[in-house]
C-alpha positions in Angstrom: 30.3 -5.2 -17.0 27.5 -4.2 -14.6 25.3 -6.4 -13.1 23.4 -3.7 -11.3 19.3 -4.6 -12.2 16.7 -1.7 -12.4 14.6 -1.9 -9.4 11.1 -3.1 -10.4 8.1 -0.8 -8.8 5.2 -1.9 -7.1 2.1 0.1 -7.4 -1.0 0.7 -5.8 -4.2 -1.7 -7.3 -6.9 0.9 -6.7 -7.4 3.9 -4.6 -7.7 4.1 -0.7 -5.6 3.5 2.4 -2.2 2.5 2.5 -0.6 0.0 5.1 2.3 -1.9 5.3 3.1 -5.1 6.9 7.1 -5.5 6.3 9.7 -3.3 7.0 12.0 -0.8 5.1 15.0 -3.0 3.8 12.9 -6.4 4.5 14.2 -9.4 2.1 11.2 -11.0 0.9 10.2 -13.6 -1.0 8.2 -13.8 -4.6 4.6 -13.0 -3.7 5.3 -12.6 0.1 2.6 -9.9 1.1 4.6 -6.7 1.5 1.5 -4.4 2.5 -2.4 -4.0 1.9 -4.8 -1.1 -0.1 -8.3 -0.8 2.0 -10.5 0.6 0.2 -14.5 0.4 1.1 -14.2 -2.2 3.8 -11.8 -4.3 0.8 -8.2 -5.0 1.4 -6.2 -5.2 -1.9 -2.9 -7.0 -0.9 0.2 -5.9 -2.6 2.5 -8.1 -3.0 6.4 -9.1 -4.4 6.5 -9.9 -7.7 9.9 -11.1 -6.9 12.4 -12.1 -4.0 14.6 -9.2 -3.2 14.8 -6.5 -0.9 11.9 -4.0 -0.1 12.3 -0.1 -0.3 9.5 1.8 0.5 8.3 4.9 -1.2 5.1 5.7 0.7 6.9 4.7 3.9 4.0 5.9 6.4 1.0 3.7 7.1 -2.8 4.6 6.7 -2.1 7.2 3.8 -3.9 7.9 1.0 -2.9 6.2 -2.4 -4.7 6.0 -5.8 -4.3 3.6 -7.9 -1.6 3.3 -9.6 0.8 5.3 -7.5 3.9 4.1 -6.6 4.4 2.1 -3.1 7.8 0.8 -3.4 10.7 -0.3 -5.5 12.2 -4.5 -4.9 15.9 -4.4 -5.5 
């Protein structure tokens, strides 16, 4: 029997500017800040709705997200 768990996504809370504070492959802890959304001088932080290990999907800093897009998957 598996005990392989589907990776749970983390997504974007509005539109605007993506940046990251935690590596590729970083373990982090449930609701550890794993990046940020600016948007109109707001940051949205983003966070880990779980410990586990980070892998980023929009790996590159300062790009453009909407809301709702993917950021990364905890594993």
């Amino acid at each position: 029997m598996s005990t392989k768990q589907t990776p749970v996504q983390i997504t974007a809370p509005l539109a605007g500017i993506w940046r990251k504070t935690v590596d590729d492959g970083a373990a982090v802890a449930e609701g550890q800040v794993i990046g940020y959304v600016e948007a109109i001088k707001l940051d949205a932080a983003v966070t880990a709705p779980a410990a586990g290990t980070i892998r980023f999907i929009v790996t590159e800093d300062f790009s453009d997200v909407s809301g709702g897009d993917l950021l990364a998957e905890l594993h």
